[in-house]
C-alpha positions in Angstrom: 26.7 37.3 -8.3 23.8 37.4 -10.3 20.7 38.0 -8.9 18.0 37.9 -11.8 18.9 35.0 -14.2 18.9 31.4 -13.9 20.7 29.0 -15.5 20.8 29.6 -19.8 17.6 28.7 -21.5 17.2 27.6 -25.1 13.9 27.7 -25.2 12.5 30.5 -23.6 8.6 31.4 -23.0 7.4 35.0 -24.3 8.7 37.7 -22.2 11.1 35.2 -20.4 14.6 37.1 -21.6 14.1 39.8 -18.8 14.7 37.0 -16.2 16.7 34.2 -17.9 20.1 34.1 -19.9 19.7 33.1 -23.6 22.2 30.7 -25.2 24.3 32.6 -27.4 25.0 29.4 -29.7 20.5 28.6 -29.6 20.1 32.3 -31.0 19.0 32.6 -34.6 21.1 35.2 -36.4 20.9 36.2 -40.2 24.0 34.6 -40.9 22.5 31.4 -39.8 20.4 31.8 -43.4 20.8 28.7 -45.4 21.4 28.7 -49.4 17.4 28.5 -49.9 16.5 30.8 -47.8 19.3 33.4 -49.8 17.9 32.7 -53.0 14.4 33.9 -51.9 15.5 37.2 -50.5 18.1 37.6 -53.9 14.8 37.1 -55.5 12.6 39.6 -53.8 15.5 41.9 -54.5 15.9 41.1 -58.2 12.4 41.6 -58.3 12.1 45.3 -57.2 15.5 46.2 -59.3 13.7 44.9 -62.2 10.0 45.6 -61.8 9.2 48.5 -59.3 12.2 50.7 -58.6 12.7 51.6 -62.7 8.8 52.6 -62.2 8.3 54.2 -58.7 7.3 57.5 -60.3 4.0 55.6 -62.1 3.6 54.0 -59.0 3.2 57.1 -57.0 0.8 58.9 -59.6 -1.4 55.8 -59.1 -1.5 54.8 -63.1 -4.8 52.8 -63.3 -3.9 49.2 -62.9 -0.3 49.2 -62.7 -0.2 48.2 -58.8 -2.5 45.4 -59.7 -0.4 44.3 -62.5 2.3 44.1 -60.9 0.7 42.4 -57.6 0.3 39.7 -60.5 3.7 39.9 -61.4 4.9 38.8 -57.9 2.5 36.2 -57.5 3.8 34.5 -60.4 6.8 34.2 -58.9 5.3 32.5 -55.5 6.3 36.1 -53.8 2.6 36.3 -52.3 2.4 32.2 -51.2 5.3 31.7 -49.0 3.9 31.2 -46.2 0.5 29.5 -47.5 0.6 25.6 -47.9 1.1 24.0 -51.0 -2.3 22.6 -51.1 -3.9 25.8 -51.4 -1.7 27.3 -53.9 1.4 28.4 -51.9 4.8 27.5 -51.1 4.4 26.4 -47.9 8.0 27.9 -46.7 8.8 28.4 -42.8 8.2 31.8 -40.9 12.1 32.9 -41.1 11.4 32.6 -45.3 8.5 34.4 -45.1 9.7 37.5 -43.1 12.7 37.2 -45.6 10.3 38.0 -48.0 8.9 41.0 -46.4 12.5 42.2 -45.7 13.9 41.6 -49.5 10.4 43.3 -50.3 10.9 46.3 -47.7 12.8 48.6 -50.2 10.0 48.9 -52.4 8.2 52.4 -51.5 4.4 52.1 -52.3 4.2 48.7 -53.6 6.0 47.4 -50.3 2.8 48.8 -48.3 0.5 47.1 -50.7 2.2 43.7 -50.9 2.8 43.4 -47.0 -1.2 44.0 -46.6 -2.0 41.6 -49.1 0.1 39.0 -48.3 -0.7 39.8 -44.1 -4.2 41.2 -43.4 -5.6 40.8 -46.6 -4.8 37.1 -46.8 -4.1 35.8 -43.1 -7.5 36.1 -41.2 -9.0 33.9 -44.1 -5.6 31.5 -44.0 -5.9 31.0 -40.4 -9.8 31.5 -39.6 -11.5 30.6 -42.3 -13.5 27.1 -42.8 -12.6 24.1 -45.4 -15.1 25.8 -47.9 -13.6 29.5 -47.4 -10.0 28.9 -47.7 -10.3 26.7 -51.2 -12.4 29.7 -52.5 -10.3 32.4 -51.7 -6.6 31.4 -51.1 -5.4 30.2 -54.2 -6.4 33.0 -55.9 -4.9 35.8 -53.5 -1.5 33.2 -53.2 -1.7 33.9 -57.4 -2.1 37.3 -57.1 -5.4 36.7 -59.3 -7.5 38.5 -56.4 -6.1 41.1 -53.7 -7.1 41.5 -50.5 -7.5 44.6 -48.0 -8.7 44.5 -44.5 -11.5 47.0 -42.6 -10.7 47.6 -39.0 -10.3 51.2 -38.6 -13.0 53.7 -38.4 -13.5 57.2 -38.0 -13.8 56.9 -34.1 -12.1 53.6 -33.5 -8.5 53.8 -33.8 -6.2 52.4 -31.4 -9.6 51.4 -29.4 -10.4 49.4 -32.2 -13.0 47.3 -30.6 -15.3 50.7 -30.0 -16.2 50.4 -33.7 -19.4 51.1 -34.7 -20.4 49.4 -37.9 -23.1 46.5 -37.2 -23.9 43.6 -38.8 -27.9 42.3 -38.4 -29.1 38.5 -39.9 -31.9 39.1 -42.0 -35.2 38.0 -41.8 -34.8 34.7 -43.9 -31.2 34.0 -42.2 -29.5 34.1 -45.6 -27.6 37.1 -45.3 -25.5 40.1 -43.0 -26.6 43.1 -43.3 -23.5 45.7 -43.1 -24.2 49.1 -42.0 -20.7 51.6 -41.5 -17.9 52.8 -42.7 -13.8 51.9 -42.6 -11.1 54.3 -43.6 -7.4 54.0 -44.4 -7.7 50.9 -45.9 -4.8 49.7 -47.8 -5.5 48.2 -51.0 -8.6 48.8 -50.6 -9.6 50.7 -54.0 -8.4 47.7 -56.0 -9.0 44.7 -53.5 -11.5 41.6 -54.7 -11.6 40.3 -51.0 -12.1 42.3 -47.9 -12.0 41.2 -44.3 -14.5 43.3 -42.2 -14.8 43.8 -39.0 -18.8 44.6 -37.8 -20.9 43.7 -34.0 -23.7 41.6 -35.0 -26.9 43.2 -33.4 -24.9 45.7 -31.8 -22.6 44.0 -29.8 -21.1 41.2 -31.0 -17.5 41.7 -32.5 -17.3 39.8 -35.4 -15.7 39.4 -38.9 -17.1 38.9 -42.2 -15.4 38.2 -45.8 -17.0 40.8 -48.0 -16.2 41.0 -51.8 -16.0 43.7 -54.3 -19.1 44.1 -56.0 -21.8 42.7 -53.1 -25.0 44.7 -53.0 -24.9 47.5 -50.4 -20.8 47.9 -50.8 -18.9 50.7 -52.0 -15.5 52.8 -51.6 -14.6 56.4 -51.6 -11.9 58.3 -53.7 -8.5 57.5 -53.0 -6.9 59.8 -49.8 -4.4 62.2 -50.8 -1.5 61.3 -48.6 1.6 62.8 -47.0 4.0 59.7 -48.2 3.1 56.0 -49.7 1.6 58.3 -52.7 1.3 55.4 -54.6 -0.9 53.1 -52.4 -4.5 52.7 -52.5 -6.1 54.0 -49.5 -9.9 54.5 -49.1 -12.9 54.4 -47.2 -15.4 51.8 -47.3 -18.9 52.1 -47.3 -21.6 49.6 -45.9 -25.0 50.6 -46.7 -27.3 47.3 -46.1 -24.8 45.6 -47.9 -25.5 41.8 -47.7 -23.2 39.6 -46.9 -23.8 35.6 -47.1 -23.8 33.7 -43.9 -21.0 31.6 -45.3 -19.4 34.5 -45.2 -18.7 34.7 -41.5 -15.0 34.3 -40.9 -14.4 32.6 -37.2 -17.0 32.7 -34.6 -20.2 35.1 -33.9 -18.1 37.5 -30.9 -14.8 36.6 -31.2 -13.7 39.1 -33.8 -11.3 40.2 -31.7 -9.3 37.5 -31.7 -8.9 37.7 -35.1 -7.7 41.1 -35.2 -5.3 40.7 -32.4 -3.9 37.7 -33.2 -2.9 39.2 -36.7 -1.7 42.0 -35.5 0.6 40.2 -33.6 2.3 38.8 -36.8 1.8 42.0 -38.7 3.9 43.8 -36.0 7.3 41.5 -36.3 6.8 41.6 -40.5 6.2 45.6 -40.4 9.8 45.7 -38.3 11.1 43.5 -41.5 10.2 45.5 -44.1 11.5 48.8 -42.2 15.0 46.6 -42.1 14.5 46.2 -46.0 13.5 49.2 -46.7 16.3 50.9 -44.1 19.1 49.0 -45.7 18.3 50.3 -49.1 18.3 53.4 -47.8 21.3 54.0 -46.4 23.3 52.4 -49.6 21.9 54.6 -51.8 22.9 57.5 -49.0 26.9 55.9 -49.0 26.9 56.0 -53.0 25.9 59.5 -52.8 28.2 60.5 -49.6 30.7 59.0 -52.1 30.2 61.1 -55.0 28.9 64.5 -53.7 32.5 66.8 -53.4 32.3 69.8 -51.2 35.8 71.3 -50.2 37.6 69.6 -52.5 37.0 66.3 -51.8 33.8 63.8 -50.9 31.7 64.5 -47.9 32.4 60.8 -47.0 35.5 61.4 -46.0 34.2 63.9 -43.5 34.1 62.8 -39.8 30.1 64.1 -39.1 28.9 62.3 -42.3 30.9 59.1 -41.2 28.9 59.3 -37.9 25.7 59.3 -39.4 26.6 56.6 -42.1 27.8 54.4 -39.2 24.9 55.1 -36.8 22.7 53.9 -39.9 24.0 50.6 -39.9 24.2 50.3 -36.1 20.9 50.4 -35.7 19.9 48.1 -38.7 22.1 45.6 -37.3 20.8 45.8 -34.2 17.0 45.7 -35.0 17.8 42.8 -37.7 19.5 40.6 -34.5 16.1 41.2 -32.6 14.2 40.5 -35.4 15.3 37.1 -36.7 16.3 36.0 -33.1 12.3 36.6 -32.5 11.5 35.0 -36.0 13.3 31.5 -34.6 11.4 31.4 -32.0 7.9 31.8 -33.1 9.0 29.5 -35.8 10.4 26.7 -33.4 7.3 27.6 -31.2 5.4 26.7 -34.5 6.8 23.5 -35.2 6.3 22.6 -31.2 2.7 23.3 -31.1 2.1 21.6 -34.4 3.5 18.4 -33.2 1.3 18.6 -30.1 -1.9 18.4 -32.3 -2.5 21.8 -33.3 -3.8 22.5 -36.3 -1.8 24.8 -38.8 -3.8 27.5 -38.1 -3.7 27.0 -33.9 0.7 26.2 -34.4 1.2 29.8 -36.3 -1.1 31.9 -34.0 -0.2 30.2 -30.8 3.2 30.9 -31.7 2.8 34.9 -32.3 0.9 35.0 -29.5 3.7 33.5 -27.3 5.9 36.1 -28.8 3.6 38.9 -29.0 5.4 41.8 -26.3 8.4 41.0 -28.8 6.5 41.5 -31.9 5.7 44.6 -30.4 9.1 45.6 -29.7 9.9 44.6 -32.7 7.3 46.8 -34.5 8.6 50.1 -32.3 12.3 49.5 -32.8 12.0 48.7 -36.6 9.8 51.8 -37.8 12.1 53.9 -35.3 15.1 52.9 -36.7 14.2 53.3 -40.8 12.6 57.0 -39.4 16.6 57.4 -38.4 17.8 55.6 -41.6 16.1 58.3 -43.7 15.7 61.0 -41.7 19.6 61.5 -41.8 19.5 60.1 -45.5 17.7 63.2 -46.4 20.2 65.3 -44.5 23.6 64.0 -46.3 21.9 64.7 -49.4 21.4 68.1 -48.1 19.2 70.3 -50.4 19.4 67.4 -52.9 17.6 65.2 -50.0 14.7 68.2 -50.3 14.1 67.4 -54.1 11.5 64.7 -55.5 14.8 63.8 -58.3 16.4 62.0 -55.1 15.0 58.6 -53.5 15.8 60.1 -50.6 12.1 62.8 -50.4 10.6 59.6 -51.3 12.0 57.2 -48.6 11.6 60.0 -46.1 8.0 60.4 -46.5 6.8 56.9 -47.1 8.6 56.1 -43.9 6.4 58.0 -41.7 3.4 55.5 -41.3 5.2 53.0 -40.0 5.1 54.6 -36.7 1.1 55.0 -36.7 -0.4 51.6 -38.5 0.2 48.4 -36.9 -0.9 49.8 -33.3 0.8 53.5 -33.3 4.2 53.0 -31.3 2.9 54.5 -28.4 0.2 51.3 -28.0 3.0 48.9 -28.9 5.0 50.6 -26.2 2.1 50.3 -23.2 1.3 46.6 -24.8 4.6 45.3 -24.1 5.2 46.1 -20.7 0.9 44.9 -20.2 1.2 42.0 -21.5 4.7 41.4 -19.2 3.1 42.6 -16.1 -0.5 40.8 -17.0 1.7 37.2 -17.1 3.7 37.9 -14.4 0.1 38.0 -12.4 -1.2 34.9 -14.3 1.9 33.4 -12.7 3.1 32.3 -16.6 6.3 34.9 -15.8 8.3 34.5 -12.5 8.9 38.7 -12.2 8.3 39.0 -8.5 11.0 36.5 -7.2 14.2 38.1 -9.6 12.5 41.6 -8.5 12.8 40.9 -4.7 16.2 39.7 -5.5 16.9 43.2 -7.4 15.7 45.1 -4.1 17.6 42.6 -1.7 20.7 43.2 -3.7 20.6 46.8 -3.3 20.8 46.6 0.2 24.4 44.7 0.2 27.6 45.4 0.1 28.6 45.3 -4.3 30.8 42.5 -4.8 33.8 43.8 -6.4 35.1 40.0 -7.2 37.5 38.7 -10.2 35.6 39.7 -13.2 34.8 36.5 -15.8 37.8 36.3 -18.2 35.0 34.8 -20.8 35.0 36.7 -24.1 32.6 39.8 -23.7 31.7 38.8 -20.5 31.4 42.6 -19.2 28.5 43.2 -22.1 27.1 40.7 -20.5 27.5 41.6 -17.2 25.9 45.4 -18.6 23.0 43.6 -19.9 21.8 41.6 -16.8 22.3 44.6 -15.0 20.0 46.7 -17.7 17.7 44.0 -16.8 18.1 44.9 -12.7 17.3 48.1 -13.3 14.0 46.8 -15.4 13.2 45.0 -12.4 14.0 47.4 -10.0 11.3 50.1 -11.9 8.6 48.2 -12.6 8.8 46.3 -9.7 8.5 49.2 -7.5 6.2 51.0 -9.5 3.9 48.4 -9.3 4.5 47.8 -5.9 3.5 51.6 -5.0 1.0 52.5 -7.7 -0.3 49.0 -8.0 -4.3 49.6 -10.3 -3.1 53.3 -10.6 -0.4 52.5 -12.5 -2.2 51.9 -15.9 -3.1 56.0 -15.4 0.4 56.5 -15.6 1.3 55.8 -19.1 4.4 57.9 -19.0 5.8 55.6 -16.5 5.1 52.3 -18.6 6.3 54.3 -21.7 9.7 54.4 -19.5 9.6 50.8 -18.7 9.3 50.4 -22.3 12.2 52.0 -23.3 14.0 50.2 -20.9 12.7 47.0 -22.1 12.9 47.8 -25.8 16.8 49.1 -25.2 17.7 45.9 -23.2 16.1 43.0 -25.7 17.9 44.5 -29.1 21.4 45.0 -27.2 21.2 41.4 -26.0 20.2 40.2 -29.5 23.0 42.4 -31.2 25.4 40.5 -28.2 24.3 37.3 -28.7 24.5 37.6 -32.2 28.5 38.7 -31.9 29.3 35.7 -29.8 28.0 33.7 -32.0 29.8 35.3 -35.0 33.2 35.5 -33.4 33.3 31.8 -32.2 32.9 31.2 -35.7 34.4 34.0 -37.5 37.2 35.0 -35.0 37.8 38.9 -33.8 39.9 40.5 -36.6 36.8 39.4 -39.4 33.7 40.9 -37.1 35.5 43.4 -35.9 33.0 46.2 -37.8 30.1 44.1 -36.3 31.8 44.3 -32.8 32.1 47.8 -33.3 28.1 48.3 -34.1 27.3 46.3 -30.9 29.7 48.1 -28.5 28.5 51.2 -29.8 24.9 50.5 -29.5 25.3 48.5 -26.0 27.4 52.1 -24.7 24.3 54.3 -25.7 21.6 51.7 -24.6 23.2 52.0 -21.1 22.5 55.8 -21.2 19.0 55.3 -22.6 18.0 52.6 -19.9 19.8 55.3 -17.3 17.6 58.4 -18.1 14.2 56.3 -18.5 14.6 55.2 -15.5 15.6 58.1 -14.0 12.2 59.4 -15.4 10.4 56.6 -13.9 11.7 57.0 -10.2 11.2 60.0 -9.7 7.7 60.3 -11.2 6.5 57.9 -8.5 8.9 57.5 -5.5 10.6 60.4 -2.7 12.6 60.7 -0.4 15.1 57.4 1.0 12.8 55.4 -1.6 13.3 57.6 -4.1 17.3 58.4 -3.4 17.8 54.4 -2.5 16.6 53.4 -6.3 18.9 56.1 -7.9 21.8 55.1 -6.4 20.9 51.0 -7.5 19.8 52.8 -11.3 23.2 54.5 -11.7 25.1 51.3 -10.1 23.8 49.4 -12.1 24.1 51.6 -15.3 28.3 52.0 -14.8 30.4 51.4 -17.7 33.7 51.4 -18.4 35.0 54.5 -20.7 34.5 53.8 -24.8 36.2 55.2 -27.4 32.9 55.5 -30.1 34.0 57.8 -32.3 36.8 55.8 -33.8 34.6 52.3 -33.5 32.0 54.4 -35.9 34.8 55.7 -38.1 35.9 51.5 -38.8 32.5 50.8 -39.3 31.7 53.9 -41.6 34.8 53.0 -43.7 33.6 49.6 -44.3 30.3 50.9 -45.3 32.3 53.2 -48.1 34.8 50.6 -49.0 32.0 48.2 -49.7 29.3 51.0 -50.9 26.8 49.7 -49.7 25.1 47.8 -46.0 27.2 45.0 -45.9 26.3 42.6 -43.2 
């Protein structure tokens, strides 16, 4: 019987997954893509076969102008406008499109960083925040490419704790102008950018955000940071020194600066997981074609059992982060559309709808940097020495890809955000957690039910995933039971909690995603995709077992403690799977088709 879900939801609330069954046949999936939609990802990957990959190595010595030229370049071809409406110079293309875009875009090294910020911070705040007057100034010309955009939120001292900053903004005596006193660092773009959005606490204490150009009095940049990886992106400091800023220039409202930021952030997160897909696929088909050709013992290291593991494991965890991803895209952009038609405004549909969706964007953003840090961590190591030497992509992909993990929130915030913002619902009342956790604790009590199992095709994956979820439940729900306030001093416990969470919402996505594709496809056709879920889903279980593991017996003892065990590893049991050869069928597909294929 199952204890935790109700009946199958298509439209589910934020966070609602944990306690409710999706609808296999209402989840997005890539191959759900229609022929538009194709065209503009074919495009965005025309584009960096043609205009950045031939040139990466300019890129990364940061020839003057070349990264603005070519920022041009992808404007003209409506690259930096899909998401902006038509009537302010875009294309006015749904959110699915849009992180297509940033996906197609992903593979690009350097100019993927400074694309992603223009078209997402450096473009958004203004796009969603701005008035009438601000948005027909700037937008058209940042949708054309014609002026970049960067964005000043991080400080010296205000990292993660980003609303400690401590650059201040004072109205000057005839009320005409800001006056900007700090510093920013790490900002993207930001030696080239026209258009900056700045975050500064009027008199002291206000958070608040300003549009600040290149060339206002008062405003200048340092040299550009010498970097471990992203060589080729422009990253400085910015310096305020009673820089004035026109009143006009105030984006939102006096205070509420930190709804800007957040709210961004929130899409930021789910695009930064795209372009780690992008970049992650390109990756690992530049590390078959090599496995393919590189000869040791007389014949190519593809053929070798290890390498086929760590070709397959590639592509198992890109398809399993792209499920998540588009699955998540769908619904902020039905969530969009429903909104809109309520009354909101453009601006209110988009942000209302990443807000909704904002402990998945999160996950998202962990699960995607996480799993391109695999992609070329083990690209490197095919290579071998090769992998060690700036000739291969593969130096190049491996360092780029170590940011993703820090900007964006650093994974460890993402990870202690999602299971907050869970747990802060669930007391607003907006998430029904208590009642399916009782039911968790009640069931643990009884006698198992060892009834006919569903004959319904992959009905025991399903089966594994609502009981991942029980033993979600069963954690927090005692953890917060026990610890109650002290629990948000006891980040390694929610860092478990998130692990378990992360682990259980892409395995669901990667098994909705099969259902879907085998009632249309059949078994024998997505059999390599079946493969990539049953392998992922047999290591997720493990996963989900030690984190919680972890959890338990960081807060509970004795019967409590030896009680919750016993429900953890009950509800953790799978039958036995034969992995190696699933990976070896996938990894052959991979080489037959030289390149990721799904």
């Amino acid at each position: 019987m199952n204890t935790t879900t109700t009946a199958i939801s298509a439209a589910l609330k934020g966070g609602e997954w944990l306690i409710k069954e999706s609808d296999a046949f209402e989840t997005y999936a890539p191959e759900d893509f229609n022929e538009e939609q194709l065209m503009v990802k074919d495009m965005c990957l025309q584009f960096l076969a043609s205009e950045i990959l031939p040139i990466v190595d300019r890129i990364d010595k940061m020839e003057l102008g070349l990264m603005s030229s070519l920022m041009v370049k992808a404007g003209e071809q409506g690259l930096l406008g899909t998401s902006i409406p038509e009537n302010l110079g875009g294309l006015g293309k749904d959110f699915i499109t849009s992180t297509l875009v940033n996906e197609g875009l992903g593979g690009g090294f350097s100019f993927s960083v400074a694309i992603a910020a223009h078209t997402g911070i450096g473009t958004l705040p203004i796009l969603y925040f701005g008035t009438p007057t601000q948005k027909e100034k700037y937008i058209p010309k940042l949708s054309s490419g014609e002026w970049k955009g960067a964005y000043g939120l991080t400080e010296p001292n205000s990292g993660s704790d980003a609303l400690s900053a401590k650059t201040v903004a004072v109205l000057s005596p005839d009320g005409k102008n800001y006056i900007l006193n700090g510093q920013k660092c790490w900002i993207t773009n930001g030696g080239f950018a026209d258009v900056y959005t700045v975050f500064a606490k009027i008199d002291g204490d206000k958070f608040s955000t300003f549009i600040v150009e290149r060339g206002m009095e008062g405003f200048t940049h340092g040299p550009e940071e010498h970097k471990m990886g992203i060589k080729g992106s422009s990253t400085v400091q910015l310096y305020f020194q009673d820089c004035k800023v026109p009143v006009e220039n105030l984006l939102g409202e006096i205070g509420k600066g930190h709804i800007i930021a957040f709210n961004i952030l929130n899409i930021g997160r789910l695009k930064l997981c795209a372009a780690a897909i992008g970049g992650s696929k390109m990756s690992l088909s530049d590390t078959i074609a090599y496995a393919k050709t590189r000869e040791q013992f007389k014949t190519a290291i593809a053929n070798f059992g290890a390498i086929k593991y760590k070709l397959a494991e590639m592509a198992i965890r890109i398809f399993v982060s792209e499920s998540a991803l588009y699955r998540t895209s769908k619904w902020i952009d039905d969530k969009e559309i429903e909104l809109a038609a309520s009354g909101k405004s453009f601006a209110e549909a988009l942000l209302g709808a990443a807000e909704e969706f904002a402990v998945e964007c999160a996950i998202l953003k962990v699960h995607g940097s996480e799993v391109l840090d695999y992609v070329v961590d083990e690209g490197v190591q095919v290579h071998g020495g090769n992998g060690f030497s700036d000739e291969y992509a593969a130096s190049r992909g491996y360092r780029d890809s170590r940011i993703n993990r820090i900007y964006e929130g650093t994974n460890e915030i993402n990870r202690l955000l999602a299971v907050d913002m869970i747990l802060k619902r669930a007391m607003k009342g907006k998430l029904d957690l208590m009642g399916p956790a009782m039911a968790v604790s009640k069931e643990l009590m009884s006698v198992p039910d060892f009834g006919n199992e569903e004959e319904t095709p992959f009905a025991k994956e399903r089966k594994t995933i609502i009981n991942m979820k029980k033993c979600i439940l069963l954690v927090a729900g005692a953890a917060v039971q026990k610890l109650m306030m002290k629990l948000n001093d006891e980040q390694e416990i929610l860092m478990n909690i998130a692990d378990m969470a992360i682990e259980t919402f892409e395995t669901e996505s990667a098994l909705l995603r099969i259902i879907k594709l085998v009632s249309k496809q059949g078994e024998a056709t997505s059999q390599a995709q079946i493969d990539m879920m049953r392998c992922y889903l047999n290591d997720a279980v493990d996963k989900v077992n030690k984190a919680g593991k972890e959890a338990i017996n960081a807060f509970a003892s004795g019967d409590e403690q030896r009680m919750m065990l016993l429900g953890l590893k009950r509800f953790t049991k799978t039958e036995p799977f034969n992995s190696k050869d699933a990976r070896r069928r996938i990894a052959d597909k991979l080489i037959a088709e030289n390149k990721y294929c799904w």
